[in-house]
C-alpha positions as CSV (number, residue, x, y, z in Angstrom):
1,X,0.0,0.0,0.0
2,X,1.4,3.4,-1.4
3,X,1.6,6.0,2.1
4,X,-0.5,8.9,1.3
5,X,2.0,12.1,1.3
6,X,1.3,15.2,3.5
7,X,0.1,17.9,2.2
8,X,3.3,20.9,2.3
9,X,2.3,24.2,3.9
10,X,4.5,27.6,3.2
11,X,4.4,31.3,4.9
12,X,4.7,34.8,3.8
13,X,5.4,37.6,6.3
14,X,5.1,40.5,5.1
15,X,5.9,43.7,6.9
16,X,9.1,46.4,7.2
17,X,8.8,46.2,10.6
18,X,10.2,42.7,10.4
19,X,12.7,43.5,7.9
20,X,13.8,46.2,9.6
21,X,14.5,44.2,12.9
22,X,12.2,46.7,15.1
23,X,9.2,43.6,15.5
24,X,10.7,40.5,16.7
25,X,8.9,37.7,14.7
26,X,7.7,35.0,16.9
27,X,5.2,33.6,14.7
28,X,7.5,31.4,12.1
29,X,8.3,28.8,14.7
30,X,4.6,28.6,16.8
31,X,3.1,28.6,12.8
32,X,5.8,25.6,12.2
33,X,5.5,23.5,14.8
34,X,1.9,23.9,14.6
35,X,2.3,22.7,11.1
36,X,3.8,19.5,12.1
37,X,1.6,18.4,15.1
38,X,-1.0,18.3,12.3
39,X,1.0,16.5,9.3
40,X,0.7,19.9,6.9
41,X,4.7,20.5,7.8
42,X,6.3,24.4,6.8
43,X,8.7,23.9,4.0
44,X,9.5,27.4,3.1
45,X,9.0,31.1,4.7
46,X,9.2,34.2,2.9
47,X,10.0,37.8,4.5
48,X,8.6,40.8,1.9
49,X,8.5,44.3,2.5
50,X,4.7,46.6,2.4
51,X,5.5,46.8,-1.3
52,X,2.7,46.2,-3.7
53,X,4.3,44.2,-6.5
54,X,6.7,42.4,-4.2
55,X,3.5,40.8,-2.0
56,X,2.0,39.8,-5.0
57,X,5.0,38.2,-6.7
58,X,6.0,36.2,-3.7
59,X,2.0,35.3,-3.2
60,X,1.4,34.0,-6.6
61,X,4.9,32.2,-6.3
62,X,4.0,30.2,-3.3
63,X,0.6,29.2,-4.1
64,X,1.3,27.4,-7.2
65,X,3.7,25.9,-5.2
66,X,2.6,24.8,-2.1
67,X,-0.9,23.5,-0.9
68,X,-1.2,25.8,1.6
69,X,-0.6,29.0,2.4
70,X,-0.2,31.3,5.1
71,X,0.4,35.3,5.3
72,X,1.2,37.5,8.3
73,X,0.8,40.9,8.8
74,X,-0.5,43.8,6.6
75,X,-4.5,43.7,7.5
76,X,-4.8,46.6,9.8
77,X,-6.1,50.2,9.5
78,X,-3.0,52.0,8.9
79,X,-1.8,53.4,5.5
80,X,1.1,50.7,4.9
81,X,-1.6,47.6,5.4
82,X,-1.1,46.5,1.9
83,X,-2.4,42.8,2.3
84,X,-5.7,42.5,1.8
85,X,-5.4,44.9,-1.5
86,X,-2.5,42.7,-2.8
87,X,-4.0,39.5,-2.3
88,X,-7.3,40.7,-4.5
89,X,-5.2,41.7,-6.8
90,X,-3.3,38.3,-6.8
91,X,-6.0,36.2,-7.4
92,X,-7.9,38.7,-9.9
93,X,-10.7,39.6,-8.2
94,X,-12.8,42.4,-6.4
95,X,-11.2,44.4,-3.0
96,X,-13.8,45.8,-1.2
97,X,-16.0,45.8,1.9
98,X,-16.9,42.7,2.9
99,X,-20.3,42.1,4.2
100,X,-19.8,40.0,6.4
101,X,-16.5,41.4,7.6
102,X,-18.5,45.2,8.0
103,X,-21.0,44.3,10.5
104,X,-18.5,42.2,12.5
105,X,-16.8,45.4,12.9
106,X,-19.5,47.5,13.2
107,X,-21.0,45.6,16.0
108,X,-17.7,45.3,17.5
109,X,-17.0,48.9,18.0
110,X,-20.5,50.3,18.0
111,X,-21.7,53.7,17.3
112,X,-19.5,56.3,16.8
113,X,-16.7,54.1,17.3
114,X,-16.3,52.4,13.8
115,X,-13.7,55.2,12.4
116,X,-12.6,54.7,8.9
117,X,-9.3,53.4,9.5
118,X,-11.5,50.6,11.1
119,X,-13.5,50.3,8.4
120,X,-10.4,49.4,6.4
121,X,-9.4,46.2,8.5
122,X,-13.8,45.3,6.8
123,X,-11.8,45.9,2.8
124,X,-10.9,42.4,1.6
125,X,-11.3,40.3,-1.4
126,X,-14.8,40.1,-1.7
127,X,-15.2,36.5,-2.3
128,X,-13.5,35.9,0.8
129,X,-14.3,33.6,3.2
130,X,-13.8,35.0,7.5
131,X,-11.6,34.0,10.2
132,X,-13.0,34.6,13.3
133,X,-10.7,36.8,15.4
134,X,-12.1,36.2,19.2
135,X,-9.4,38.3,20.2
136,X,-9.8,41.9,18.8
137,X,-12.9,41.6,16.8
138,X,-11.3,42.5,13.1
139,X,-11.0,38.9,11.1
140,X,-8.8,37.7,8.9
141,X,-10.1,36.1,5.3
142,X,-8.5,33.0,2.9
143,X,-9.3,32.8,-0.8
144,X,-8.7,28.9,-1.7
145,X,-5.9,27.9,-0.8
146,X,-4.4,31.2,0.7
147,X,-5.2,31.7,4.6
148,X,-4.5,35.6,5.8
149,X,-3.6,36.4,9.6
150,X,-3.1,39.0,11.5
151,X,0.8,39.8,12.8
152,X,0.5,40.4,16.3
153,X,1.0,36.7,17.6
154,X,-1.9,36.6,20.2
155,X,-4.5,37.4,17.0
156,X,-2.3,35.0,14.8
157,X,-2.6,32.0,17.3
158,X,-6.3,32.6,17.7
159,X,-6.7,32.7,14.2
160,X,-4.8,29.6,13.4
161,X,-6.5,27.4,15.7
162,X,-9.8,28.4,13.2
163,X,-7.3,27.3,10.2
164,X,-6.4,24.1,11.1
165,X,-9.9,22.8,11.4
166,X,-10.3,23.7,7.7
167,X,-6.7,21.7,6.6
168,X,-6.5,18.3,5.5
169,X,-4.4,17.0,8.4
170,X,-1.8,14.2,7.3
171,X,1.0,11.8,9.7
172,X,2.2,14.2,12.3
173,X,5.9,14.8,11.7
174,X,7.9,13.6,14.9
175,X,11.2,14.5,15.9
176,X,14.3,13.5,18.0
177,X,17.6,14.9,18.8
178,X,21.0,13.7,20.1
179,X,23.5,16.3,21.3
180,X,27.4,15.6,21.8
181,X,30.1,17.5,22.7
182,X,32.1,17.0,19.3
183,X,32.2,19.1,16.1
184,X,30.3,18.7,13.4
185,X,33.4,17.8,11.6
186,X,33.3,14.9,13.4
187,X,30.1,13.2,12.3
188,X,29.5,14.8,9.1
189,X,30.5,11.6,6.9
190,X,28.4,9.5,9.1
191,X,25.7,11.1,8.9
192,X,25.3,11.8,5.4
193,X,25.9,8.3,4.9
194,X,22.6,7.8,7.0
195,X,20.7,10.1,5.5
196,X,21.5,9.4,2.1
197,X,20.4,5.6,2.9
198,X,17.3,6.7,4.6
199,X,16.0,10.2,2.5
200,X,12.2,9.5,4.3
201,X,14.5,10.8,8.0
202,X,15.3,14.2,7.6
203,X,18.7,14.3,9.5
204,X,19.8,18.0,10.7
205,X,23.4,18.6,12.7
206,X,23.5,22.5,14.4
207,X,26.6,23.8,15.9
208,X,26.8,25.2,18.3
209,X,29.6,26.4,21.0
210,X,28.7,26.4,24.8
211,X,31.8,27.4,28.1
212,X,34.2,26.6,25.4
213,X,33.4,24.0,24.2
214,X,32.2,22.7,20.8
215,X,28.7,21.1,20.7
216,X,26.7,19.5,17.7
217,X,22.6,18.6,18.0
218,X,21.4,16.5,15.8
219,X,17.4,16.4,14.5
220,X,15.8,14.0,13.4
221,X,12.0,14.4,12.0
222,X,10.2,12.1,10.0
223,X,6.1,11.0,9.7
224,X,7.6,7.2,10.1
225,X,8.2,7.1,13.6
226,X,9.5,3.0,13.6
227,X,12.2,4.3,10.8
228,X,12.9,7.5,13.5
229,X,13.5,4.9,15.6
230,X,15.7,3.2,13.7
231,X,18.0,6.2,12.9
232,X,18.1,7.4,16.3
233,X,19.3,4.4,17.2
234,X,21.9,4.4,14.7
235,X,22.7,7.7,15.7
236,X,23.4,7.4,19.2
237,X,25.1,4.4,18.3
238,X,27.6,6.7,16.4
239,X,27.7,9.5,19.0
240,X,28.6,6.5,21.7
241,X,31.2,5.7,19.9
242,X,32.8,9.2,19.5
């Protein structure tokens, strides 16, 4: 029986504020391992600046390429929340209030209180389908296969728990990891010889240098968690020997 492959996942952050270092991104790695409790695993992350034909281009990119696909950042009220306009504009189709997305908003603030620049965060494709946002009322949107979040992590998490009740969950990816004190000098042959014998294990080796001393840690992830097994035990079979 043929082992139905997982369905691959990528992310686009978009934003200056990341590129520019002055917002700490800390949604990459709760989006990732998210990603792999659920069998969808993150195989590639994009960073582009609140420029119109550089969303777009890297948008258009990774949805042909990927099955799903995530974005960050960009849907608020300010001037430089490009997203939602890019993403319309991607796909080919109307950007305007949503429906929907409006009253959300408009009984979320109330009278008096739904400004313009709230109104903006209600602009979306308007074939777009809601996120609910439990946090701060404003939700994001996906258009097939492309699912738009909010940056600020809090909003992003709450929104992500919606998403991954609409993904076709595959195997969960599992990992292990063995550290030793040796370079990775030391192992590298081995370990390539591993991996190169069993390509269904991803094998990673990370530096890394700790009270002077050199360190390596070694990944391993795979949806096969008897083969894991297998190379771990390989592995540390190596390491002991070191």
């Amino acid at each position: 029986m043929v082992k139905k492959q997982n369905k691959k996942s990528a992310l686009l952050i978009i934003g200056n504020e990341i590129l520019s270092g002055r917002t700490k991104d800390s949604n990459t790695q709760y989006i990732a391992e998210k990603m792999s409790e659920i069998g969808v695993p993150l195989s590639e992350v994009r960073v582009v600046p609140d420029i119109e034909q550089r969303v777009i281009e890297a948008l258009n990119a990774l949805r042909q390429n990927y099955d799903y696909v995530f974005t960050t950042g960009g849907i608020g009220p300010t001037h430089d929340d490009i997203t939602s306009e890019c993403i319309a504009k991607a796909f080919g189709v109307e950007y305007g209030f949503h429906p929907e997305a409006y009253k959300i908003l408009e009984d979320y603030y109330g009278e008096g209180e739904f400004t313009d620049p709230r109104k903006k965060m209600a602009k979306m494709p308007v074939v777009a389908k809601l996120i609910p946002n439990p946090v701060s009322g404003a939700p994001g949107f996906y258009v097939e296969n492309v699912f738009t979040m909010a940056g600020v992590p809090r909003i992003m998490q709450s929104m992500l728990d919606y998403i991954v009740t609409l993904l076709e969950h595959g195997d969960a990816v599992r990992s292990l990891n063995i550290s030793v004190q040796q370079p990775e000098s030391k192992i590298a042959q081995a370990l390539g010889e591993i991996q190169s014998r069993v390509p269904e294990v991803d094998i990673g080796s990370y530096p890394a240098y700790r009270d002077g001393v050199h360190q390596t840690n070694i990944v391993m992830r795979s949806t096969d968690e008897a083969l894991l097994q297998s190379v771990y035990d390989e592995v540390e079979t190596l390491v002991k020997g070191l």
